[in-house]
Legacy VTK file of the C-alpha trace (Angstrom):
# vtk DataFile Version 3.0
C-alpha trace
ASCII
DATASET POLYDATA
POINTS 80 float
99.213 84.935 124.087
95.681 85.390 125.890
93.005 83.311 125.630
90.336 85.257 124.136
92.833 88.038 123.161
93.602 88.738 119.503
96.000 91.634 118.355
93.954 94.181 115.921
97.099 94.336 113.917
96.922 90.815 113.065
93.708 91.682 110.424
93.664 95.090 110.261
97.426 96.339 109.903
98.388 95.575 106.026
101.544 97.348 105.239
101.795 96.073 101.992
98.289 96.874 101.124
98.538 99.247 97.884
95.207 102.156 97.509
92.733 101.632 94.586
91.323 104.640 93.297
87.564 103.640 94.862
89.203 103.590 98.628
88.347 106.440 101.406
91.105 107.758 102.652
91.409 109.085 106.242
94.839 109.990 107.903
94.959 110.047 111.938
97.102 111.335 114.779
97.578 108.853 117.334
99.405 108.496 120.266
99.744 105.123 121.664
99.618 104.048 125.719
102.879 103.314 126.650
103.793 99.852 125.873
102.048 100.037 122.658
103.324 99.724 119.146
102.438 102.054 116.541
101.385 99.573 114.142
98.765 98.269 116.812
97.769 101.449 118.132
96.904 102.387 114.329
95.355 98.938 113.728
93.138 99.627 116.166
91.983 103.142 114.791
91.427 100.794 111.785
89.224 98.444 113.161
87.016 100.304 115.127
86.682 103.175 112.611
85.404 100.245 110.582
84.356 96.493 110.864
85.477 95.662 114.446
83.724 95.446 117.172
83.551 93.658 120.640
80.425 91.842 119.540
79.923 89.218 117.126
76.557 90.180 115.098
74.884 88.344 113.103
75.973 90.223 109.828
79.112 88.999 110.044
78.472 86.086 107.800
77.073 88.129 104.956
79.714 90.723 104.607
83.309 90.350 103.532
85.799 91.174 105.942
88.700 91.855 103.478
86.469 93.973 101.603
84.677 96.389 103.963
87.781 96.321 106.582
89.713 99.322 107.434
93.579 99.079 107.306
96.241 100.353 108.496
98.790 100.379 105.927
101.245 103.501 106.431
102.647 104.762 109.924
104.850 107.559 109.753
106.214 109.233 112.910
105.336 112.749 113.459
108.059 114.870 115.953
105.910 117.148 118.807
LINES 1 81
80 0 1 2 3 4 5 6 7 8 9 10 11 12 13 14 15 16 17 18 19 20 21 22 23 24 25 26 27 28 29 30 31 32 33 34 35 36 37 38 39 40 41 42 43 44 45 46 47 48 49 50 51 52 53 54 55 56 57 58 59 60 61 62 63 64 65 66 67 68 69 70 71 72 73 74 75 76 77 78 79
């Protein structure tokens, strides 16, 4: 672990998350640096296609995370 360092797939990979019919739905291509997992690599699309960021802001206490967070909730390997 590094201090200051926290894994995006620790809040915003959810594989047992399950799609209500008033979610967007986007599907990306990624490929991750070496020495990156998939399911952090697509975390990370996750977060900052949505409510991360490198900043803390001062709307962060009036929104709800678990709510308005993207998620990463199905990785499926693609050959080529």
């Amino acid at each position: 672990f590094k201090a200051g360092v926290k894994e995006y797939k620790l809040t915003y990979y959810t594989p047992e998350y399950e799609t209500k019919d008033t979610d967007i739905l986007a599907a990306f291509r990624v490929t991750p640096q070496p020495g990156v997992p998939p399911e952090e690599a697509g975390a990370a699309v996750a977060a900052e296609s949505s409510t991360g960021t490198w900043t803390t802001v001062w709307t962060d206490g009036l929104t709800s995370l678990d709510r308005y967070k993207g998620r990463c909730y199905h990785i499926e390997a693609v050959p080529g």
